[in-house]
C-alpha positions in Angstrom: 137.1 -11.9 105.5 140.4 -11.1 103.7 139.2 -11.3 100.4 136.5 -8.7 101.6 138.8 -6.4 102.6 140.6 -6.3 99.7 137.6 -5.7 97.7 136.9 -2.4 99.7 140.6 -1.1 99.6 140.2 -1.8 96.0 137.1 0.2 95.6 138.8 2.8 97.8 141.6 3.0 95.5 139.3 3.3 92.9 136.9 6.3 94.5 140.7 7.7 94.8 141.4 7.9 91.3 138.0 9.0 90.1 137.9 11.9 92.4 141.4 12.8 91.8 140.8 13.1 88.1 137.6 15.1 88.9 139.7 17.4 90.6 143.0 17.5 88.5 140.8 17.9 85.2 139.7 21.9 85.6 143.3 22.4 86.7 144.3 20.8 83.9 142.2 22.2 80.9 142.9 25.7 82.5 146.9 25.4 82.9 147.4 23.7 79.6 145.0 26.6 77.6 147.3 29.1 79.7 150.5 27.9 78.8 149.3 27.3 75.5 148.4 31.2 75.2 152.2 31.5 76.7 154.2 29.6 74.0 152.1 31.2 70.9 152.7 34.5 72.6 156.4 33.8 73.4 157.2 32.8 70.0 155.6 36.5 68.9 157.7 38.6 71.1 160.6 36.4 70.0 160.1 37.2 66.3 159.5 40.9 67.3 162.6 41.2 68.7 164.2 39.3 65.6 162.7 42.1 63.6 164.2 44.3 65.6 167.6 44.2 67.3 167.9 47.7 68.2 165.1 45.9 71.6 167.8 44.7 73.0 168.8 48.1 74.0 166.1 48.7 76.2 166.5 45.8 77.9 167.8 47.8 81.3 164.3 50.0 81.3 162.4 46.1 81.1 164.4 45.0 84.3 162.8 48.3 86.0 159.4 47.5 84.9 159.7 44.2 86.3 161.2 45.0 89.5 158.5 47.5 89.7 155.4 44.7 88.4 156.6 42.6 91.2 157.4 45.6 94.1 153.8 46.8 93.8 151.9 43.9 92.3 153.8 40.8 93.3 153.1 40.3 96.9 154.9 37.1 97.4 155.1 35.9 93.9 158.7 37.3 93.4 159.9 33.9 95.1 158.8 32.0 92.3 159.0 28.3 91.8 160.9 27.9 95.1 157.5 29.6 96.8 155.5 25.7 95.2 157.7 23.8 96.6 157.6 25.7 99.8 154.2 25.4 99.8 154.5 22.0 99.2 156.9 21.0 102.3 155.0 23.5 104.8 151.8 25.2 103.7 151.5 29.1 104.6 150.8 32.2 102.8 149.7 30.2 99.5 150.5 30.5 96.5 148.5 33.7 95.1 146.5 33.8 91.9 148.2 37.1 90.4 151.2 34.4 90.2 150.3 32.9 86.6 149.8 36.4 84.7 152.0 37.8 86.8 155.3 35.7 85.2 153.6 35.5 82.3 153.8 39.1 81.5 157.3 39.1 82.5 158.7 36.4 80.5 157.2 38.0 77.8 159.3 41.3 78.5 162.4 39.1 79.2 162.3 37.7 75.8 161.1 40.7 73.8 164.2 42.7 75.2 166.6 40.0 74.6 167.2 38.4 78.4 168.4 34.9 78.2 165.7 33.2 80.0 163.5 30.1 79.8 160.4 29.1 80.1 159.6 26.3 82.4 159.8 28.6 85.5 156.7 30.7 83.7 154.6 27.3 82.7 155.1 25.8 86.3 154.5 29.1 88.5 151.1 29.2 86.0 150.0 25.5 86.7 151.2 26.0 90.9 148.8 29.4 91.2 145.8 27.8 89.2 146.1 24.7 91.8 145.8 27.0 94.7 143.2 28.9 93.2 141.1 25.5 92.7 142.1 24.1 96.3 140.2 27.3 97.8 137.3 27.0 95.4 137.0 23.4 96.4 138.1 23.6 100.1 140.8 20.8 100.4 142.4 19.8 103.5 146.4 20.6 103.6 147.1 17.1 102.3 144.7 17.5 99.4 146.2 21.4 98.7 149.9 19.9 98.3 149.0 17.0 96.2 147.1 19.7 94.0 150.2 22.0 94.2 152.1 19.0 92.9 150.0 18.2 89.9 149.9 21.9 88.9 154.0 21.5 88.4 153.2 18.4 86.4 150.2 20.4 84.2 152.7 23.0 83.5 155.7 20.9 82.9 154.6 18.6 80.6 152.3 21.3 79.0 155.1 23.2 77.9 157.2 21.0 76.9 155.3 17.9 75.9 156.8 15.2 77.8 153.9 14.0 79.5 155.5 10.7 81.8 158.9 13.2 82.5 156.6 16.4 83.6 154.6 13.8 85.9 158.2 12.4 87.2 159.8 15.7 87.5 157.0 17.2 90.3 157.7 13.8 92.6 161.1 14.2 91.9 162.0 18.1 92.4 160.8 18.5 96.0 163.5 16.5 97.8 167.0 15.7 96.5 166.3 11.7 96.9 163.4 10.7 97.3 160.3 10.9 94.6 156.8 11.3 96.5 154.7 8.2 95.1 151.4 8.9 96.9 151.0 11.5 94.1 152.0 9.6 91.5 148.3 9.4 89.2 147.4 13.0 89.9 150.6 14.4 88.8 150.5 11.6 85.5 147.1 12.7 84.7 147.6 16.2 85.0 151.0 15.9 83.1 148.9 14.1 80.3 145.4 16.5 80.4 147.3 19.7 80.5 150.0 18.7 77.1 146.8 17.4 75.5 144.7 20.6 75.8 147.6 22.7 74.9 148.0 20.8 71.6 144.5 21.2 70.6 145.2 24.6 70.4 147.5 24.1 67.5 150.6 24.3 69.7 153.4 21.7 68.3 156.4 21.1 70.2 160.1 21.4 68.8 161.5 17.9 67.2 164.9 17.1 68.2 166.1 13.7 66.8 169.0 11.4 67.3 169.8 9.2 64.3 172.9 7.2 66.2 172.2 3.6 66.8 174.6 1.6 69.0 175.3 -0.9 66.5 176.2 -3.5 69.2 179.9 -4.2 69.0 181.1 -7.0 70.8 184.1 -6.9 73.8 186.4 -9.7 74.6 183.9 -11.9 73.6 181.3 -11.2 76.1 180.2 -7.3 76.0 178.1 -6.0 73.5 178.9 -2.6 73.6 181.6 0.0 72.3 183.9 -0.1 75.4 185.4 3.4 73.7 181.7 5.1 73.2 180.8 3.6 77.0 184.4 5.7 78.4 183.5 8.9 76.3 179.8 9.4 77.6 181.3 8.4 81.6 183.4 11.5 80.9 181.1 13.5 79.3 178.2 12.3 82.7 180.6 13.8 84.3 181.1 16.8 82.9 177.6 17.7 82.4 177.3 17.4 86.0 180.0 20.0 86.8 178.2 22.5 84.2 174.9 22.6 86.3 177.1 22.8 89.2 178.6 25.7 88.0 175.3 27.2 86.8 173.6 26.5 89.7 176.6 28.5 91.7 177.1 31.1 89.3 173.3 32.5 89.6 173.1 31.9 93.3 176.0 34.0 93.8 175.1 36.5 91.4 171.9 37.1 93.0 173.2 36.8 96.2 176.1 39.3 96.4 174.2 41.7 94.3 171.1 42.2 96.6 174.1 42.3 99.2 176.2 45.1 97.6 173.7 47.1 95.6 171.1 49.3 98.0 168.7 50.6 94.9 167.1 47.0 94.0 166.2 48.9 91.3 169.9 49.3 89.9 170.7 45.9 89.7 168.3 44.4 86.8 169.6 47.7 84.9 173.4 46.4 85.5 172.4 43.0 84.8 170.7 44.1 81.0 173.6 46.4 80.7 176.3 43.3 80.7 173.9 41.5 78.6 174.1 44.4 75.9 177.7 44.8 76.0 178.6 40.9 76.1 176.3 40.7 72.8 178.5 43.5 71.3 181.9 41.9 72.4 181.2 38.5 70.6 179.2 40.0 67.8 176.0 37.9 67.3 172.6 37.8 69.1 172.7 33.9 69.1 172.9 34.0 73.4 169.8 36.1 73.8 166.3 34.9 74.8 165.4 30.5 74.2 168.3 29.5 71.6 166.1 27.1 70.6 166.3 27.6 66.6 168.5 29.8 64.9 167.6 33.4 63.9 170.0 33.3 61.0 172.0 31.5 58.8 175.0 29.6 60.0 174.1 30.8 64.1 174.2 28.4 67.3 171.0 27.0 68.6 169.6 24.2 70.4 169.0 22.6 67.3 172.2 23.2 65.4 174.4 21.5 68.4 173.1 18.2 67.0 175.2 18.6 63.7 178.9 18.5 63.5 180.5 22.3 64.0 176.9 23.4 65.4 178.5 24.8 68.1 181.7 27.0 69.1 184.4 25.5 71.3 182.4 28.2 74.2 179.3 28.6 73.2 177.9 26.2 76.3 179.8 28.5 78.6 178.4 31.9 76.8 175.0 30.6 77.1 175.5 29.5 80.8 177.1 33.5 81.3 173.8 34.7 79.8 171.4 33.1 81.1 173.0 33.4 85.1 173.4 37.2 84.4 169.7 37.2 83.2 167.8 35.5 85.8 170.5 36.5 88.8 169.8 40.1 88.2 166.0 39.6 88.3 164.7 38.8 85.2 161.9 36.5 85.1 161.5 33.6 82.7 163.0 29.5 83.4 166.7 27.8 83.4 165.7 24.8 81.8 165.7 25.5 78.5 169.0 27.7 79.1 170.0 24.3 80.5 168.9 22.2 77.2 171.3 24.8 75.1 174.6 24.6 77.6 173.8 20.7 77.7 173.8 20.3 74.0 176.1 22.9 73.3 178.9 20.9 75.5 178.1 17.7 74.4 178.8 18.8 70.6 182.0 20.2 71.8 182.9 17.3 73.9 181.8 14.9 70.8 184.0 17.1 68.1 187.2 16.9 70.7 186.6 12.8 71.0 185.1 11.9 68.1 181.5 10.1 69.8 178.7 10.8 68.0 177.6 14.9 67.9 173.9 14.1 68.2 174.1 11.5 70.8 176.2 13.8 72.8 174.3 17.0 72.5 171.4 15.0 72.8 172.9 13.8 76.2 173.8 17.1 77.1 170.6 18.3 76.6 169.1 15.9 79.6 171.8 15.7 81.7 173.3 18.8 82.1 169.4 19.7 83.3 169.4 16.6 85.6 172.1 17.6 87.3 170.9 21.5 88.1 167.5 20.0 89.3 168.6 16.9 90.9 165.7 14.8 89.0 168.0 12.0 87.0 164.9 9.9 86.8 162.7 12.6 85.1 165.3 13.6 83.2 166.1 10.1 81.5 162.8 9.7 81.1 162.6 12.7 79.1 165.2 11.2 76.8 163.2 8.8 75.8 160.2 11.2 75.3 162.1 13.5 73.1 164.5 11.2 71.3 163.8 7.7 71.2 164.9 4.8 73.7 167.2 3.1 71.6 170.1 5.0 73.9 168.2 4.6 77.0 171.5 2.9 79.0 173.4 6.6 77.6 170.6 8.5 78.8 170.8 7.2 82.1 174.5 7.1 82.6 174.7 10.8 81.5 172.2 11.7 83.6 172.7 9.5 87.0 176.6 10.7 86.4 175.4 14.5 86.0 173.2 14.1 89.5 176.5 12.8 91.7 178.5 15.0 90.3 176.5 18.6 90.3 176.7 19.2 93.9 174.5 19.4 96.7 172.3 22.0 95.8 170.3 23.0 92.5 168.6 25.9 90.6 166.0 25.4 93.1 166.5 26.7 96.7 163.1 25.2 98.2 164.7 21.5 97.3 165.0 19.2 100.1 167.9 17.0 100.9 166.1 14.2 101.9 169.2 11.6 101.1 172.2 13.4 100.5 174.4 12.4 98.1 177.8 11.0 98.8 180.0 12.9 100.6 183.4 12.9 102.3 183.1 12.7 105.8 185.0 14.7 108.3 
């Protein structure tokens, strides 16, 4: 009798899976081709603006067209990713459909005027309204709707940036700070996987970021293998990466926050938030904080990419970046953090690697994760992205960077609609 009824729960698991990757497979071929349109166009408006800096003055007249896109045309879509994971927690309204285009268009003004934005908020809000828009077609029950919901996060994460286990991780782990939501753990793997596998086929290749550091396994009093003096500098640096996305996470709250409070025209306030952007650009003198940071436009600038090599970086260029990009999105702009979040992470880590002497590229690549993990709260997704992106030789880093980051960022996140589910340690009263 026992071994019967493990048979059938076996065969139920199975029926599971095969209907799960019936129904994740149209949401996945759809969200990856999407997001895959989304990076080859983003890349375009990028270069046009390259072409042309005088863009960036007209980047006060793109807030207003936004505000207005999303006044008249957004319904409930201005809420963005936070609206998912609403959905998610307690179903209502939906997500709606105009959603995807909706932030696609938008992102794509962002960048072309020169806002400091990402673009994981714009590949997850497309891969969240295609899942609703399939749960209707299909009819789902509530249940069904929010494990659909969750996988569309994963589609678009790992679409867009091509880490296929960390975009599955990342929508378990982003709803609640503490607690990952296993019971959609193959929906959310297999639409992480489908969606980053249809969006290559389209020709779209991912940025490379290596780390050529190897520990090379020093030995302590006899009994450690490990640099005791490495281990010390990348505790600090945990650390300190988690107090960035703290202050990130603060900075764009309370920008968007007090301004909505003290400025009646809504209108205004994306027009003062482009005019800062303008005028900070014109007090440092370089273009080098404006849109992704990814790659340098020019020769010599600060990128993503050039915080892995010794002097890639200025002593403030994390905090510039971290101005930028909380002016951008606080005032309205539409777009992601994350990718604002890889450039302060790196961009810190190179500094704090210069002023100590630890390797520059295993710092900014620590950086890059962990200053990331601690704005999200999703360590786990997060260290699991390190290994994605740069090897797992430094997998014990990754995860002291990144667990480190997650204590010491706070309670709270980029992300509003996140639940505390177990809080972190606090001091009690």
């Amino acid at each position: 009798m026992k071994r019967l009824k493990n048979s059938i729960e076996q065969i139920f698991v199975a029926s599971h899976l095969v209907k799960w990757t019936l129904l994740v497979f149209p949401l996945s071929v759809v969200t990856g081709s999407m997001v895959a349109f989304f990076l080859w166009s983003l890349d375009k408006v990028i270069d046009l603006r390259v072409a042309n800096p005088w863009l960036l003055f007209f980047l006060p007249v793109a807030g207003i067209i936004i505000y207005l896109l999303y006044k008249y045309l957004g319904k409930n879509s201005d809420a963005g990713n936070n609206l998912i994971i609403d959905e998610i927690h307690k179903p209502g309204a939906g997500v709606p459909a105009r959603m995807g285009p909706l932030v696609l268009v938008t992102t794509l003004i962002t960048h072309l005027f020169g806002g400091s934005a990402g673009r994981e908020g714009t590949a997850v809000q497309i891969g969240g309204s295609i899942a609703q828009f399939f749960a209707k077609k299909f009819r789902l029950q509530p249940e069904d709707v929010k494990m659909l919901l969750m996988a569309g996060i994963a589609a678009g994460f790992g679409a867009v940036f091509g880490t296929r286990v960390a975009g599955a991780i990342f929508a378990m782990e982003v709803l609640a700070v503490g607690r990952i939501k296993h019971e959609a753990l193959m929906p959310c793997f297999i639409a992480s996987v489908l969606a980053d596998l249809t969006c290559t086929s389209w020709g779209i290749h991912h940025t490379q970021y290596h780390i050529d550091f190897v520990e090379k396994g020093e030995v302590f009093l006899s009994y450690f293998h490990f640099d005791i003096f490495l281990l010390t500098k990348v505790i600090l640096a945990g650390i300190l990466f988690g107090l960035a996305g703290y202050w990130f996470s603060a900075l764009t709250h309370a920008i968007k926050k007090y301004s909505q409070k003290w400025i009646n025209s809504k209108w205004i306030i994306p027009v003062i938030g482009g005019a800062i952007i303008i005028g900070l650009t014109f007090i440092l003198g370089t273009q080098d904080y404006l849109s992704l940071g990814v790659k340098s436009t020019h020769q010599g600038g600060i990128s993503i990419l050039s915080c892995f090599n010794p002097g890639g970086a200025d002593s403030f260029s994390w905090l510039w970046k971290l101005l930028f990009t909380a002016i951008t999105i606080g005032t309205g702009f539409k777009g992601g953090e994350v990718t604002p979040l890889f450039f302060i992470g790196a961009a810190l880590g190179n500094f704090i690697a210069m002023q100590t002497g630890a390797p520059v590229d295993l710092l900014a690549g620590l950086g890059f994760i962990a200053v990331f993990a601690g704005a999200t709260n999703t360590p786990i997704a997060c260290t699991i992205m390190g290994v994605e992106l740069f090897g797992g030789e430094n997998l014990i880093y990754y995860a002291i960077a990144c667990f480190l980051a997650y204590y010491f960022s706070g309670h709270s996140g980029i992300y509003q609609a996140q639940k505390a589910s177990l809080a972190k340690p606090k001091r009690r009263n």
